[in-house]
C-alpha positions as CSV (number, residue, x, y, z in Angstrom):
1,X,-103.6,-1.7,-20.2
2,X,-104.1,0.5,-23.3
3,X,-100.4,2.8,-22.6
4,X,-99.0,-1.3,-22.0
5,X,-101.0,-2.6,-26.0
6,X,-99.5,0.8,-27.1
7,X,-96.3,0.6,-26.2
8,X,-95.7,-3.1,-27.2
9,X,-97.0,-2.9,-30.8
10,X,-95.2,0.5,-31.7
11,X,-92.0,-1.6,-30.8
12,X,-93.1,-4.2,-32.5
13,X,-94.1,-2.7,-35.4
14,X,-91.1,-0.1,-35.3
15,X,-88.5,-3.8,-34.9
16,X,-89.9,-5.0,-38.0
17,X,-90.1,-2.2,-40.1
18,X,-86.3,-1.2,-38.1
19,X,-84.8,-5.1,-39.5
20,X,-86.9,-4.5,-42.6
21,X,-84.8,-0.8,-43.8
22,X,-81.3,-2.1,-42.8
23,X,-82.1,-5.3,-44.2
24,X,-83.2,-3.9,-47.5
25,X,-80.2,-1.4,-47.6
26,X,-77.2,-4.2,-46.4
27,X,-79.0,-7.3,-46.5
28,X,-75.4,-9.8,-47.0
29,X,-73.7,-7.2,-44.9
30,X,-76.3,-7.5,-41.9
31,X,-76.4,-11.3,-42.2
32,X,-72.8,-11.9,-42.0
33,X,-72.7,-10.2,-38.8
34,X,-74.9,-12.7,-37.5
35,X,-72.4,-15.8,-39.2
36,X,-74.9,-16.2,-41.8
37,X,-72.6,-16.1,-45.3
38,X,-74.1,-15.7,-48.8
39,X,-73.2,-13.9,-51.7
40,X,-74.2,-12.9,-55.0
41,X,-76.9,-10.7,-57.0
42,X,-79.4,-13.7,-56.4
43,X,-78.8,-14.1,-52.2
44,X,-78.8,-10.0,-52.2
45,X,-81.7,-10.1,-54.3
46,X,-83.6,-12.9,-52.1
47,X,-83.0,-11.3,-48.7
48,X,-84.4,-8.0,-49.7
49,X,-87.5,-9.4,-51.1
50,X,-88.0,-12.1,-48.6
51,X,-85.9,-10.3,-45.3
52,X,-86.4,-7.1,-46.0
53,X,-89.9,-6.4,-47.7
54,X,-91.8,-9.3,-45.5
55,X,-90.7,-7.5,-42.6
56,X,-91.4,-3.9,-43.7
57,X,-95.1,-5.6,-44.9
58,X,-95.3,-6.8,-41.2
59,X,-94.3,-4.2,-39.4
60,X,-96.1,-1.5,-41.7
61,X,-99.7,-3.3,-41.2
62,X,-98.9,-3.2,-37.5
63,X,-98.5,0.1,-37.2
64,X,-101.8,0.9,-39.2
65,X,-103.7,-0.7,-37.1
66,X,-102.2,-0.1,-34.2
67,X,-103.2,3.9,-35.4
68,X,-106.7,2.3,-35.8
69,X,-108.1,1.9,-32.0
70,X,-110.4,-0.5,-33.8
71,X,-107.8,-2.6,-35.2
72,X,-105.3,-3.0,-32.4
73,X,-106.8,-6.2,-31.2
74,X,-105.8,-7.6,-34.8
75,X,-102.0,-5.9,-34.5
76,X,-102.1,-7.8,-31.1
77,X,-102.6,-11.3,-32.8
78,X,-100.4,-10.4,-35.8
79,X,-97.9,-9.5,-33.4
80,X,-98.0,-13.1,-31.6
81,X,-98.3,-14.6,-34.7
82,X,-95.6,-13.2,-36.6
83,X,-92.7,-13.1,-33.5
84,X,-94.0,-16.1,-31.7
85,X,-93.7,-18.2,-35.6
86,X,-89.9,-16.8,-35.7
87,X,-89.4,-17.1,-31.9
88,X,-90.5,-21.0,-31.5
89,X,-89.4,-21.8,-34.9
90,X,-85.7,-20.2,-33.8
91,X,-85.9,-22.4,-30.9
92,X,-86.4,-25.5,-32.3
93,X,-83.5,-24.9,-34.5
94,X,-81.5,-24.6,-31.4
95,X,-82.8,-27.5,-29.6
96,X,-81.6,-29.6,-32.8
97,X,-78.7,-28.2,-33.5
98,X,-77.5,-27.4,-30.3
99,X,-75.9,-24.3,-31.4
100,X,-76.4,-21.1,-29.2
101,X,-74.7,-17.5,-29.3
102,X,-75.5,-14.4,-27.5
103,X,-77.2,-12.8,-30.7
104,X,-79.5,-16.0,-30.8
105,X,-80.4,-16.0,-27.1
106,X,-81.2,-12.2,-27.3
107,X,-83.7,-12.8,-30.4
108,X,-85.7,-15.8,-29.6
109,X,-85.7,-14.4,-26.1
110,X,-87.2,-11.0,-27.7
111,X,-89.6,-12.9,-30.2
112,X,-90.9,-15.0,-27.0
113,X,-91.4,-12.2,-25.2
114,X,-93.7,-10.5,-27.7
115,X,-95.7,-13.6,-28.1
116,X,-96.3,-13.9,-24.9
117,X,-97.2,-10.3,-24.2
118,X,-99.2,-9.6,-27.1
119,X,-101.3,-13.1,-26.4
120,X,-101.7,-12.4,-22.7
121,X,-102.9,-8.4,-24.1
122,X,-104.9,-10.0,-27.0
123,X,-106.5,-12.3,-24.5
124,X,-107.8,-9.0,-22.2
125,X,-108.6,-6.8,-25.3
126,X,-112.5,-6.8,-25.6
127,X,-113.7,-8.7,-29.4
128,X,-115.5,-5.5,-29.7
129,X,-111.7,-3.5,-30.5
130,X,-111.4,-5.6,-33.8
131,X,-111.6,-4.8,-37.4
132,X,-113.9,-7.9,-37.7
């Protein structure tokens, strides 16, 4: 169970902090290749800060604690927080708009999946392996 908690938040910390560089460097660039279309020094500006540095904030205090066995329980719930907030939020978009494509099927099916993992590992991770 602890190789399993390992594994799953160095991926998810490495994914955020992974979206959060190229997002940063390219950030109109990245979302145009998923037919999202902005432009201008005030989207490029926006999408850094918000894209970009919110998911290099996540995916860096992930990793720290996942470096801290006492902390790991708390990467756990940040984890399911944080992917399962994009993931169901995504897929209520979908439901309402009715508007699917392979890129959006891949992520909320990747944000699902670590929400469900990292609750079902939270869930069997002993209160005593928090930072609380």
């Amino acid at each position: 169970m602890r190789t399993l908690t390992l594994i799953v938040l160095l991926l998810s910390a490495l994914s955020f902090i992974g979206f959060g560089l190229v997002l940063t460097a390219h950030p109109i660039e990245i979302l145009a290749m998923t037919d999202v279309h902005v432009s201008g020094p005030i989207a490029d500006t926006e999408i850094r800060a918000f894209y970009g540095g919110l998911e290099l904030a996540l995916g860096g205090l992930i990793l720290a604690w996942t470096v801290a066995p006492s902390r790991r329980r708390d990467a756990l719930l940040l984890t399911a927080v944080s992917y399962g907030g994009i993931g169901l939020t995504r897929l209520g978009s979908m439901l309402v708009t009715g508007d699917q494509s392979s890129f959006l099927m891949f992520a909320v099916a990747t944000e699902l999946g670590f929400l469900i993992i990292a609750t079902l590992l939270y869930r069997h991770t002993p209160a005593s392996q928090s930072g609380r």
